[in-house]
C-alpha positions as CSV (number, residue, x, y, z in Angstrom):
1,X,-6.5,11.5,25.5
2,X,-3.3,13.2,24.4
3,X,-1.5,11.7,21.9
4,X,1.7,12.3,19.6
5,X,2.0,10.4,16.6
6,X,5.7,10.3,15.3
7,X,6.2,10.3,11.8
8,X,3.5,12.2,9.9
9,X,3.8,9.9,6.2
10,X,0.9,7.7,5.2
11,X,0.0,5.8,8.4
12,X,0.8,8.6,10.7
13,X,-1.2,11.0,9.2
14,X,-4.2,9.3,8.7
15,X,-4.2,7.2,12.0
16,X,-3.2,11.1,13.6
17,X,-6.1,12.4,11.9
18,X,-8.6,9.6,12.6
19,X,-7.8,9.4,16.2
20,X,-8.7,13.3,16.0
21,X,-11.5,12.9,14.6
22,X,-12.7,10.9,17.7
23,X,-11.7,13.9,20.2
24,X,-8.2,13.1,21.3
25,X,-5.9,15.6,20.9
26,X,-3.6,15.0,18.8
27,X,-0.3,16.0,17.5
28,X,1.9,14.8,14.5
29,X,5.5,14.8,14.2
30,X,7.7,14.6,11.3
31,X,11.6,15.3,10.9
32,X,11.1,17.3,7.6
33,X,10.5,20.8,8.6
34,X,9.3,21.2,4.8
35,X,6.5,18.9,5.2
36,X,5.6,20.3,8.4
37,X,5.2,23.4,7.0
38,X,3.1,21.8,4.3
39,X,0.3,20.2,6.6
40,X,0.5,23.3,8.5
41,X,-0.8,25.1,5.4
42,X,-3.4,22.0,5.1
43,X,-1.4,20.5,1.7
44,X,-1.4,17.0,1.6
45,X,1.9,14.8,1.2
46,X,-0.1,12.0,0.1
47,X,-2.9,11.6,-2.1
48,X,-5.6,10.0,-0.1
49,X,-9.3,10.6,-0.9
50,X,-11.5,12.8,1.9
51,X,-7.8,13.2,3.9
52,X,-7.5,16.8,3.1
53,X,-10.7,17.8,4.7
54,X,-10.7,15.2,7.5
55,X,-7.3,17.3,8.5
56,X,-8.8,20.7,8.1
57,X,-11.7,19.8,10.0
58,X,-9.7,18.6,13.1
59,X,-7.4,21.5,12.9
60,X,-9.8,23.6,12.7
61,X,-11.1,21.9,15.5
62,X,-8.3,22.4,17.6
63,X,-7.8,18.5,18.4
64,X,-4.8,18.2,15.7
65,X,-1.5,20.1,14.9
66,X,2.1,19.7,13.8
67,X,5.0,19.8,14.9
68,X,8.9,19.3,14.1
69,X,9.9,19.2,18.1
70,X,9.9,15.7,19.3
71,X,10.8,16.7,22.9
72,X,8.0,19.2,23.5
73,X,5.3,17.0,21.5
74,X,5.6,13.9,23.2
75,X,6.0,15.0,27.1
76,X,2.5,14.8,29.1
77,X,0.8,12.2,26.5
78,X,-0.9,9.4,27.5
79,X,0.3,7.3,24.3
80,X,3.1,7.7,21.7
81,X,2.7,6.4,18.4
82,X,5.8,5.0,16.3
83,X,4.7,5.3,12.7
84,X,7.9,5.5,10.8
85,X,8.9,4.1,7.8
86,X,10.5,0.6,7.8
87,X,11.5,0.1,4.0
88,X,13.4,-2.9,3.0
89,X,16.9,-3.1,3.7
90,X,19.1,-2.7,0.7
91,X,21.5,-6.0,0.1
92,X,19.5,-8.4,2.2
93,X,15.5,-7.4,2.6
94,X,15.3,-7.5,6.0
95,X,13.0,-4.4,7.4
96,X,15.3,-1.7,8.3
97,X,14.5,-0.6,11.7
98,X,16.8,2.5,12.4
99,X,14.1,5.6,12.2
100,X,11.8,3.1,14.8
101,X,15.1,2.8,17.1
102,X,16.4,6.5,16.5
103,X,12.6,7.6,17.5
104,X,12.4,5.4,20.6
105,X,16.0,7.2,21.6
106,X,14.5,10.3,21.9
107,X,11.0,9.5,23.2
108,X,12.7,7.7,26.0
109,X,14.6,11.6,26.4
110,X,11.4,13.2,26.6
111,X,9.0,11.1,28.7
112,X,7.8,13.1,31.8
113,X,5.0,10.7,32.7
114,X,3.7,7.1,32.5
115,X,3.1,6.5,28.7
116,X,2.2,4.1,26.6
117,X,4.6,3.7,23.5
118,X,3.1,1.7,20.5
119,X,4.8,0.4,17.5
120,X,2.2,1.7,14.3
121,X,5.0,1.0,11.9
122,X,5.3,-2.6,10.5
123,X,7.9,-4.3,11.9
124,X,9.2,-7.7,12.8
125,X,8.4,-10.2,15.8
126,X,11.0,-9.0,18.4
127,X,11.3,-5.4,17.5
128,X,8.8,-4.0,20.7
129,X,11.4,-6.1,22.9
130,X,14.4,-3.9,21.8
131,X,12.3,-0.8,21.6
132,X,11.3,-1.5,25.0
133,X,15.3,-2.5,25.7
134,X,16.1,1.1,24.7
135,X,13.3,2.5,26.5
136,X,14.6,0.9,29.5
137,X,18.1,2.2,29.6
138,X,16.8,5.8,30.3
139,X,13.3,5.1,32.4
140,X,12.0,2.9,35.2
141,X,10.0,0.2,34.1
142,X,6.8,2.1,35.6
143,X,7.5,4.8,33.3
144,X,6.4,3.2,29.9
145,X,5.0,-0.2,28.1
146,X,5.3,-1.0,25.1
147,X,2.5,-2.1,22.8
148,X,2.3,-3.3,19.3
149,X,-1.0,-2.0,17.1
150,X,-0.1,-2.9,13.6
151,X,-2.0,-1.0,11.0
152,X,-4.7,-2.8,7.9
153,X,-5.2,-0.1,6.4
154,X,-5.7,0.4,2.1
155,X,-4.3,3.3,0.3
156,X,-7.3,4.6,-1.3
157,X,-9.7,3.3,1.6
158,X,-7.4,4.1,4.7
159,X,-9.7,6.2,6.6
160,X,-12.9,3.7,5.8
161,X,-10.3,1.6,7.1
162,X,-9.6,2.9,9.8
163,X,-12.9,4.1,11.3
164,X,-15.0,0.8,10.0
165,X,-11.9,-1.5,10.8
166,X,-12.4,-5.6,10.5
167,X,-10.5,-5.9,13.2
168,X,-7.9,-3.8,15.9
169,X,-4.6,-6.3,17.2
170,X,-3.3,-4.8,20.1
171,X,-0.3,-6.7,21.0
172,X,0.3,-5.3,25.4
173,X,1.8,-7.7,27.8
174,X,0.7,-4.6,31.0
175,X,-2.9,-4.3,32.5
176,X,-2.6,-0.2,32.7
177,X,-1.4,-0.1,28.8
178,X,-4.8,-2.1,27.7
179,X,-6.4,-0.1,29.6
180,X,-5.1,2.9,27.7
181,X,-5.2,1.3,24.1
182,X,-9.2,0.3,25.0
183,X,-10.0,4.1,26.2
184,X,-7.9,5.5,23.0
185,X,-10.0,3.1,20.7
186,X,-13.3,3.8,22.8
187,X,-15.5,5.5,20.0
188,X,-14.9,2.4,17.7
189,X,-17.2,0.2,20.4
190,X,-20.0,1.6,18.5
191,X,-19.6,0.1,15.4
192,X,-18.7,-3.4,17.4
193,X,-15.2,-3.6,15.7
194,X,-13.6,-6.7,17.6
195,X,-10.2,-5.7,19.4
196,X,-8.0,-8.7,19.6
197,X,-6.2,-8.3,22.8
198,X,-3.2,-10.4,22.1
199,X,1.2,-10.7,23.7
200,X,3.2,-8.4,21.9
201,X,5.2,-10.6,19.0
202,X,1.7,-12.1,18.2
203,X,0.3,-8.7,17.0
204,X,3.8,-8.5,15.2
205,X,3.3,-11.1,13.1
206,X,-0.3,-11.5,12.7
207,X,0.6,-8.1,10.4
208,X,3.4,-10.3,8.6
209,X,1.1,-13.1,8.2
210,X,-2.4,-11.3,7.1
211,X,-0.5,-9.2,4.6
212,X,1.5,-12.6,3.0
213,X,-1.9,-14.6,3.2
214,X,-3.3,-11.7,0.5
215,X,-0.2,-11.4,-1.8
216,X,-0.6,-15.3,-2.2
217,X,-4.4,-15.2,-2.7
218,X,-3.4,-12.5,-5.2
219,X,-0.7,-14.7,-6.5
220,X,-2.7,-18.1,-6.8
221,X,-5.7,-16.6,-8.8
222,X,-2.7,-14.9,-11.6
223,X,-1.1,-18.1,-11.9
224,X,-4.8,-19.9,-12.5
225,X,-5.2,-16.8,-15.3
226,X,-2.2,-18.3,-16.8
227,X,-3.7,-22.3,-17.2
228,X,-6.9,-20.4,-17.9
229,X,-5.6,-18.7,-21.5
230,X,-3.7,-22.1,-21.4
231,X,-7.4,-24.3,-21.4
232,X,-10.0,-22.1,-22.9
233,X,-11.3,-21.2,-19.1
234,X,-12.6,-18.1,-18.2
235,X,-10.9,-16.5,-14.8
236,X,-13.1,-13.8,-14.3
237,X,-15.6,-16.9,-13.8
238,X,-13.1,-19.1,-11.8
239,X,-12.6,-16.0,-9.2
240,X,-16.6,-16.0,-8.7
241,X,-17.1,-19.8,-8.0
242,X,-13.7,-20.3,-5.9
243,X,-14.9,-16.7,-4.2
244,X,-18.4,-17.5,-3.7
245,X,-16.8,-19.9,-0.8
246,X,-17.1,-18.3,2.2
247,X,-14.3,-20.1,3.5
248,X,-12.3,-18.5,0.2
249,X,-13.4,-15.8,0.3
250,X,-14.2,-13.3,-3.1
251,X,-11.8,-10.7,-2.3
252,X,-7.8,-10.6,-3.8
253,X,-9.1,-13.0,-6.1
254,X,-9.1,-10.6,-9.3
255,X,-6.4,-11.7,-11.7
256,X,-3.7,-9.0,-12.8
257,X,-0.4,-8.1,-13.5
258,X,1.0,-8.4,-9.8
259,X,1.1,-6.7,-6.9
260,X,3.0,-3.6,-6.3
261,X,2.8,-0.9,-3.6
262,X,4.3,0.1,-0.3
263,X,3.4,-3.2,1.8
264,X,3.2,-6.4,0.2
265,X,6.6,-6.1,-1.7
266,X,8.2,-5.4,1.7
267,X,6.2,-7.1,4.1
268,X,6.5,-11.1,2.4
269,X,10.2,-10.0,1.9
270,X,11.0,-9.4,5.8
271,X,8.8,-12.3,6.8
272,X,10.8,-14.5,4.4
273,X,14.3,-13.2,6.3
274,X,12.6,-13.4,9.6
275,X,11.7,-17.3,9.1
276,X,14.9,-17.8,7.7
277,X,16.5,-16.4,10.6
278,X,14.5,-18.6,13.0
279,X,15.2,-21.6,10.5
280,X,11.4,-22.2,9.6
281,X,11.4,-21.2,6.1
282,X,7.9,-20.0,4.7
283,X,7.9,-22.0,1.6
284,X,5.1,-20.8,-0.1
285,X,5.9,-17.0,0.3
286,X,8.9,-17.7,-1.4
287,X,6.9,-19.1,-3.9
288,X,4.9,-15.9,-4.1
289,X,7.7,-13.6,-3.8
290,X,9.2,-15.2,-7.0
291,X,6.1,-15.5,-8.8
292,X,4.7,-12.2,-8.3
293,X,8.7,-10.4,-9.6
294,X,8.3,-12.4,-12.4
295,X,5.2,-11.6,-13.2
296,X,5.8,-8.0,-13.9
297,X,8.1,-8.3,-17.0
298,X,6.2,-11.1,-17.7
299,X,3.2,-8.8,-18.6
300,X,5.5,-6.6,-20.7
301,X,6.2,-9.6,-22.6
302,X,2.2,-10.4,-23.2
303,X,2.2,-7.0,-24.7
304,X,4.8,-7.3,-27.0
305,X,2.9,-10.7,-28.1
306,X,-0.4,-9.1,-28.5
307,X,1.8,-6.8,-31.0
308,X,2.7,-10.1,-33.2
309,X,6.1,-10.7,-31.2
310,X,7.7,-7.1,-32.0
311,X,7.9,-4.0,-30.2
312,X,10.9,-2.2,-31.4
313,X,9.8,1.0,-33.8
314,X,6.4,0.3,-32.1
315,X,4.9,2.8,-29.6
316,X,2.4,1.9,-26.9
317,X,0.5,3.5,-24.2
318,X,-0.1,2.6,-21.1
319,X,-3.2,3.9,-19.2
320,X,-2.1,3.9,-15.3
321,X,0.9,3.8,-13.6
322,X,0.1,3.7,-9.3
323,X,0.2,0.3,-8.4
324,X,-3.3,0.7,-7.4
325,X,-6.0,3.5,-8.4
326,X,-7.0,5.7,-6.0
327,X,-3.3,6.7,-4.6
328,X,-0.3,8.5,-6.4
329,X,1.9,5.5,-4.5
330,X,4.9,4.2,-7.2
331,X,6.7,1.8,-5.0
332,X,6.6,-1.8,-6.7
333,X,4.6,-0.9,-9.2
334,X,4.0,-2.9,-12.1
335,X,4.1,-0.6,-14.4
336,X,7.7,0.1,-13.7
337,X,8.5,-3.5,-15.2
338,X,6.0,-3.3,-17.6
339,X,7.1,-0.5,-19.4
340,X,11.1,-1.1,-19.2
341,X,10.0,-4.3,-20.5
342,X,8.9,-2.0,-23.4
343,X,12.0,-0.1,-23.9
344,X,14.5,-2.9,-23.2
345,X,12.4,-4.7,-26.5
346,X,12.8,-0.8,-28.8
347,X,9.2,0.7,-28.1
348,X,8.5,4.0,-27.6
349,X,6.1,4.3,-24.8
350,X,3.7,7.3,-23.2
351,X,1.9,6.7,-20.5
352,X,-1.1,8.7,-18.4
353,X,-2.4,8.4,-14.7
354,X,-4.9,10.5,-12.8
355,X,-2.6,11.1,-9.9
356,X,0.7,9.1,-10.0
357,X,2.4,11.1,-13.0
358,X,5.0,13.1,-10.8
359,X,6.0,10.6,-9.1
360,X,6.2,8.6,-12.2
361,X,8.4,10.9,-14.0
362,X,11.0,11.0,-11.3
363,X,11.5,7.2,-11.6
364,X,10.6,6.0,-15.2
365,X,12.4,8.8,-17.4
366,X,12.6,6.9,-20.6
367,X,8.6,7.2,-20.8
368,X,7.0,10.2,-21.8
369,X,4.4,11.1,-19.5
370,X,0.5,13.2,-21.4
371,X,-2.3,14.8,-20.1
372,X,-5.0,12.6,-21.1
373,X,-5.9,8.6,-22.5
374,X,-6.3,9.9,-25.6
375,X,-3.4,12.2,-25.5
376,X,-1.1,9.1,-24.9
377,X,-3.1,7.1,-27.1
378,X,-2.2,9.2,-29.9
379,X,-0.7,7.7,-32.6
380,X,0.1,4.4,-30.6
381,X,0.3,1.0,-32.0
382,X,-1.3,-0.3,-29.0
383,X,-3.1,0.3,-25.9
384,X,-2.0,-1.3,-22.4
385,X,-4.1,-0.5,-19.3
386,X,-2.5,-1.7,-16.4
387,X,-4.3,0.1,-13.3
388,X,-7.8,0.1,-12.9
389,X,-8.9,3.6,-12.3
390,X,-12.3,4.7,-12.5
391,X,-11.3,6.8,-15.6
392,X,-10.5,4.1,-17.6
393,X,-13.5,2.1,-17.0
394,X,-15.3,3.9,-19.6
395,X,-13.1,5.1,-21.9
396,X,-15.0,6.2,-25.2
397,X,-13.3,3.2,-27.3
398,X,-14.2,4.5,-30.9
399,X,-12.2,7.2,-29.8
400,X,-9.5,5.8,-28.6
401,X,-9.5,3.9,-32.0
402,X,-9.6,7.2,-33.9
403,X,-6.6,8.6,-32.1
404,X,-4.4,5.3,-32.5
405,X,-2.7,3.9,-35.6
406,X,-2.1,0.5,-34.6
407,X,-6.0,-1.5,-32.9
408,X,-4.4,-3.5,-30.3
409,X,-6.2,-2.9,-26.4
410,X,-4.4,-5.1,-23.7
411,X,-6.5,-5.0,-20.7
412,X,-4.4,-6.0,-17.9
413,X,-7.0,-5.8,-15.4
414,X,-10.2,-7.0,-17.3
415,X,-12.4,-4.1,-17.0
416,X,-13.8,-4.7,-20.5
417,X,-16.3,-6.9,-21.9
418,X,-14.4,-8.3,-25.2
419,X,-17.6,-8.2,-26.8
420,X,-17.7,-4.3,-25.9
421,X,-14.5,-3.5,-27.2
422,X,-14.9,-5.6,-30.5
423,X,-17.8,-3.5,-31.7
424,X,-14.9,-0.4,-31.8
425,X,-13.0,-2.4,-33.9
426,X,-10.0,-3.4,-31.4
427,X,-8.0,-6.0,-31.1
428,X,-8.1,-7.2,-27.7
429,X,-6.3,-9.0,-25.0
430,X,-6.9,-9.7,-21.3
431,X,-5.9,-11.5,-18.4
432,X,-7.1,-15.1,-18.0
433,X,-9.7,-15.1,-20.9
434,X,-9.9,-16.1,-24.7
């Protein structure tokens, strides 16, 4: 089938590239003629592990391309993908919804032949009825249907994700759009991924709701790591009974210092504004919300405690700054609160992350930004690891001891054993655990 995917960020390009990969043609559209000419060169706006290659393959292949021109991408396709960004709304939080509504302007200009135009981005219940209102001031009704498809996809994992999927919501209230979603999803019958057929404002907020139900699993087992250190329990432990329910469930379950990213932050924000809206307040993802901002400075705090209470004069290094490894995404990160936490308290702080230091820089400037662990280790009271990457999981800890002055280690994801990191001679500190 021919498809044009509009916006070419993280969910456009690898849902453009995946649905490549399963012989559709393919094209991806993006406003910014820069990053355009970027892919077209085959260099990757995102940091996504096997991306790179699954683009060049499918290029290659002639099945995906790139393009700036709207008009002339989307005429003659069978199906239109809106997969814009819908960032929070400054002043109020509610998902701001004008790239979805300036795109569905000028598919609606551009149409030449029954399509089906589906809403990728995340957005909230009622938003396919006034894309399909717009829609409907320049076409006949015969002309176009709109479908919701919300994405589940995890930066780091995305195109697992998205080929091996749990699940596939396709929110169509019209027989001939199914009928196109099921042939566009066809090669995923193989693996026996369930599509969930369901009315359009359902698929909407079954995205709302899934990605709320994980920030407060996420949520509830940080708050038990709390009344753990609080009772002499172990969390780590907790996790694996509570998780070993299969009605629980083991994932999410693995205390930290909050959640951060692109989604979550966002996505329990415009739910909470939707529900007010319809007066049915959520109640506990206000909880979460709360909990979860909280939690961030609250973490910069716990390091300034492992220290004996003072920071200022003190410098400390923190080992990851991406909200999760795996991806160079900063948005809600914790270590943005973590370390202004730091400064706001008179520590000097460096930092060091496999892939997130760029975008680091831009946005935490007081923080000076090394080549290495042991590079920002150097010469620092303590040590603060705060995303779990797979480089830090093995860190050689006598010498990380070496290159410090202070001995202080405050795991903030628990990757150590304490009796491991005792034998280097470090003081340490976790989440959840004496």
């Amino acid at each position: 089938m021919k498809i044009a995917m509009i916006g070419s960020g993280y969910v456009g390009l690898v849902s453009g590239a995946c649905f490549a990969d399963f012989g559709h043609q393919v094209i991806c559209v993006d406003k910014d003629p820069g990053k355009i000419e970027k892919l077209n060169q085959n260099i990757m706006p995102i940091f996504e592990p096997g991306l790179a290659s699954l683009v060049e393959r499918n290029v290659s292949g002639d099945r995906l391309s790139f393009s700036g021109d709207l008009k002339e991408s989307v005429k003659d396709c069978d199906a239109v993908f809106i997969a814009v960004g819908t960032p929070s709304r400054r002043g109020d939080g509610h998902a701001d919804l004008s790239y979805v509504y300036a795109a569905s302007e000028e598919i609606a200009e551009a149409i030449t032949k029954p399509t089906v135009v589906v809403t990728k981005s995340t957005v909230p219940v009622g938003t396919g009825d006034e894309v399909e209102l717009i829609l409907s001031k320049k076409l006949n009704s015969d002309q176009f249907a709109v479908v919701s498809n919300p994405e589940f996809l995890r930066e780091g994992a995305a195109i697992d994700d998205f080929k091996r999927p749990d699940r596939i919501v396709i929110g169509a209230e019209i027989e001939w759009a199914k009928d196109v979603m099921s042939e566009i999803y066809r090669p995923l019958f193989l693996n026996e991924s369930p599509i969930l057929f369901t009315g359009r404002r359902t698929a909407e907020l079954t995205k709302y709701a899934a990605n709320a139900f994980l920030a407060t699993k996420i949520t509830f087992i940080n708050e038990i790591a709390d009344l753990c250190e609080k009772v002499g329990a172990d969390v780590q432990e907790v996790s694996r009974g509570i998780g070993l329910d299969n009605r629980i469930g083991s994932k999410f379950l693995h205390a930290g210092p909050g959640y951060g990213g692109s989604c979550f932050p966002k996505d329990t924000l415009a739910l909470l504004k939707t529900a007010q809206d319809n007066e049915s307040p959520v109640r506990i993802v206000e909880a979460v919300v709360q909990v979860n901002d909280q939690r961030k400075r609250a973490m910069g705090r716990k390091v300034i405690q492992a220290l004996g209470g003072q920071a200022r004069g003190k410098k400390i290094a923190l080992l990851g700054l991406t909200f999760k490894p795996n991806t160079d995404d900063m948005r809600d990160a914790p270590a943005i609160a973590i370390a202004q936490t730091l400064l706001d308290a008179g520590a000097e702080v460096s930092a060091f992350d496999p892939e997130g230091m760029d975008a680091a820089a831009e946005i935490m400037p007081g923080v000076a930004m090394t080549n290495s662990s042991y590079e920002a280790a150097t010469g620092a009271d303590a040590v603060v690891i705060v995303t779990e990457w797979d480089a830090f999981r093995a860190l050689d800890l006598a010498k990380l001891s070496s290159a410090m002055s202070g001995n202080t280690l405050v795991d903030l994801r628990n990757i150590y054993h304490p009796t491991d990191v005792a034998k280097s001679g470090l003081e340490y500190t976790s989440i959840g655990r004496n």
